[in-house]
N, C-alpha and C positions, 0 to 999 in steps of 0.2 A: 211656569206654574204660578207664582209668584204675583204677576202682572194678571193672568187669570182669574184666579183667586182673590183679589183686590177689587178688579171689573165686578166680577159675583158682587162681592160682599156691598159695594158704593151703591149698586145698582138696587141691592134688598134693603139696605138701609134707608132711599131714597122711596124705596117703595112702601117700605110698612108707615115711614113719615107722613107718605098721602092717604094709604088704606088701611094702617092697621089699628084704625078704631072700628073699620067694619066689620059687623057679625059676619060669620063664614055661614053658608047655604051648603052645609052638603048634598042635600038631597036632592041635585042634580047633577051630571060630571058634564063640566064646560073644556074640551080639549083647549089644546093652544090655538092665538085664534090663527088663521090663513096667513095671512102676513108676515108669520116667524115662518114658516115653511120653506123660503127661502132666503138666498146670502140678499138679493138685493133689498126685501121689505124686513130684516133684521137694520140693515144699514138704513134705509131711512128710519127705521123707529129709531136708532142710535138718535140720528143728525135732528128727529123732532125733539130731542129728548123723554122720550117713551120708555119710562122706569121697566118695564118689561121686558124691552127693547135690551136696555143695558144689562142686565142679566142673562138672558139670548147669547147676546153678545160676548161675554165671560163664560158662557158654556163651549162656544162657538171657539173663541182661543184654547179652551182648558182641550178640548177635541183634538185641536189641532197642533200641541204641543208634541205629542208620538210621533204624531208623521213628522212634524220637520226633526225629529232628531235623527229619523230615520233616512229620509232624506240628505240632511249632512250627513250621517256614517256611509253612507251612498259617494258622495262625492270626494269622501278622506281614503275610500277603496279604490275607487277608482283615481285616484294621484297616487297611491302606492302599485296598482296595477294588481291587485289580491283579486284574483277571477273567483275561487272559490267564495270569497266576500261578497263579491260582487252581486254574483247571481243567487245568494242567501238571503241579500238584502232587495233587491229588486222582487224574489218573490213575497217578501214579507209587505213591502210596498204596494206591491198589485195586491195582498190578500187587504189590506188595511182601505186603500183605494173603495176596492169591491164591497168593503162591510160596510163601506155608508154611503158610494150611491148606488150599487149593481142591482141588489133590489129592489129599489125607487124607479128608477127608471123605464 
């Protein structure tokens, strides 16, 4: 979370450093552009250094911080052999899985 949270914050501070003298336009709503919609044009905005990109990215860990804990409590069940754990955490896994891409797809 920590590491996350860091990614976020370097990534907004680098970015208000380039834009945040610009006046804000609300009166149009520009989604995200295409590019972040996936892991591989998140990673090259990373590797262009695209202040966007770095925040993305900081979302993208902070997202995936559940699942891996989830994941390892998966793998400390199954070396104890707890079946009732097991399959508690494996459907929490498939529901977690499902909520970010079963829809998209």
């Amino acid at each position: 979370m920590i590491i996350a949270t860091s990614v976020v914050f370097v990534g907004g501070i680098l970015y208000l450093i380039r834009y945040g003298n610009n006046p804000a336009n609300y009166e149009f709503f520009r989604g995200e552009p295409a590019d972040f919609s996936s892991l591989e044009g998140v990673g090259t905005a990373v590797l262009s250094g695209r202040r966007r990109g770095i925040i993305q990215f900081g979302l993208l860990l902070l997202i995936a911080t559940p699942i891996a804990r989830v994941v390892f409590s998966l793998f400390a069940f199954v070396r104890q052999r707890d079946w009732t754990y097991i399959i508690i955490t494996l459907i929490v896994l498939i529901s977690l899985i499902y909520s970010l891409v079963g829809e998209n797809s």
